[in-house]
C-alpha positions, -999 to 999 in steps of 0.1 A, spaced: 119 -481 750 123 -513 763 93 -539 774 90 -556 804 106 -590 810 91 -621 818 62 -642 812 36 -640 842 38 -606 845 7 -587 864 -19 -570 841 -2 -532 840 29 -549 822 11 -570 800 -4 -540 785 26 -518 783 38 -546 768 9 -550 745 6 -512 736 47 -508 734 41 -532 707 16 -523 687 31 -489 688 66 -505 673 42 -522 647 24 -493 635 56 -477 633 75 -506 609 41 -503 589 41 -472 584 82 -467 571 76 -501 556 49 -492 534 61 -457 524 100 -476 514 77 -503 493 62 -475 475 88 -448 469 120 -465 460 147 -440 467 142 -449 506 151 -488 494 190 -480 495 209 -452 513 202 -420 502 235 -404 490 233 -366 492 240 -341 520 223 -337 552 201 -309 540 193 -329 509 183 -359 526 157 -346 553 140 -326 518 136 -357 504 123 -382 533 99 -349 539 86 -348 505 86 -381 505 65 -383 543 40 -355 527 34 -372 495 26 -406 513 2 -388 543 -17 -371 513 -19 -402 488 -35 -422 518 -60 -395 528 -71 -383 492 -73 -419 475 -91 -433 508 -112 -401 504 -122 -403 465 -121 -442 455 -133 -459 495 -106 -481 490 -70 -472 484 -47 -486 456 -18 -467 470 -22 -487 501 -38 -517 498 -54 -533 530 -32 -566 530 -3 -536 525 -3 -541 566 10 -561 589 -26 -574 602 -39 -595 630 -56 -629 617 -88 -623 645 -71 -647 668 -42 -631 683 -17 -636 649 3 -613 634 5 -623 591 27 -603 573 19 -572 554 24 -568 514 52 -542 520 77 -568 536 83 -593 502 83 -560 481 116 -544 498 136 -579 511 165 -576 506 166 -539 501 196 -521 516 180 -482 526 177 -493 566 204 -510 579 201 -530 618 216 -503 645 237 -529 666 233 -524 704 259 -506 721 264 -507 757 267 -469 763 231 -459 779 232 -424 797 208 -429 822 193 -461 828 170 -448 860 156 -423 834 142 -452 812 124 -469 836 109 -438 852 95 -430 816 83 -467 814 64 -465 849 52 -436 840 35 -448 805 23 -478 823 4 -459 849 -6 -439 818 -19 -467 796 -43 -477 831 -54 -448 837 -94 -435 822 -74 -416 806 -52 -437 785 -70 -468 787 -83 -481 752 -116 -502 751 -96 -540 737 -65 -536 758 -75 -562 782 -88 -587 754 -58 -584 735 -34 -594 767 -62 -625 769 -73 -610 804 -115 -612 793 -126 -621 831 -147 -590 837 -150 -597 878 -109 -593 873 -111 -564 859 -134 -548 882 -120 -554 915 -87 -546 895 -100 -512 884 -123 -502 909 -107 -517 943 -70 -510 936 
């Protein structure tokens, strides 16, 4: 999924824009984290198809139950430390999670180059409209979406939600 383009863009873009985002991050997080801690997703995994999805699903259940159990028994978790994250500073930053410095340079994922093959281009931005209408709706709204696009002007956001 692709975000929108451009900088003045009006409020619905800016947050499926924001939200497209912070989806991606949770996403590199999450396979960040799980490659810093188990090493055999640092390089490529040689073994056969079959062999391969057994492990990343071990792997995947292992990780989900090492960050509910020690959250769980300890309140904090040494599996996953909190500065384990990418995190936001309080002031609109992103700073770098642990996991990055522990597998730079690693060689398990490598960058898939862009091709210029894309089966249906109309497709994509139907699904995009479609999440963007989503993410406004009462619905799929969350409570900070407007702060974090910098749009705090409640009058703004009232006529925007309630008169259009």
């Amino acid at each position: 999924m692709r975000s929108f383009p451009g900088r003045f863009l009006e409020i619905e873009k800016l947050i499926y824009n924001y939200r497209l985002s912070r989806a991606r991050r949770t996403i590199e997080n999450t396979f960040g984290i799980t490659a810093a801690r188990w090493r055999i997703l640092r390089r490529p995994i040689i073994a056969t198809t079959e062999t391969a999805d057994s492990i990343v699903k071990a792997v995947v259940c292992l990780h989900n139950y090492l960050m509910i159990t020690q959250r769980q028994r300890l309140g904090n978790n040494h599996y996953c430390s909190l500065n384990m994250a990418d995190h936001d500073d309080g002031r609109g930053h992103i700073i770098d999670g642990e996991w990055r410095s522990i597998v730079a340079g690693d060689t398990g994922m490598q960058d898939i180059h862009r091709t210029n093959y894309n089966r249906n281009p109309e497709k994509a931005i139907e699904v995009r409209e479609i999440f963007k209408r989503f993410f406004m709706s009462n619905e799929g709204q969350v409570p900070w979406q407007y702060h974090s696009v910098g749009r705090t002007n409640y009058f703004f956001l009232f006529l925007f939600m309630y008169v259009f």
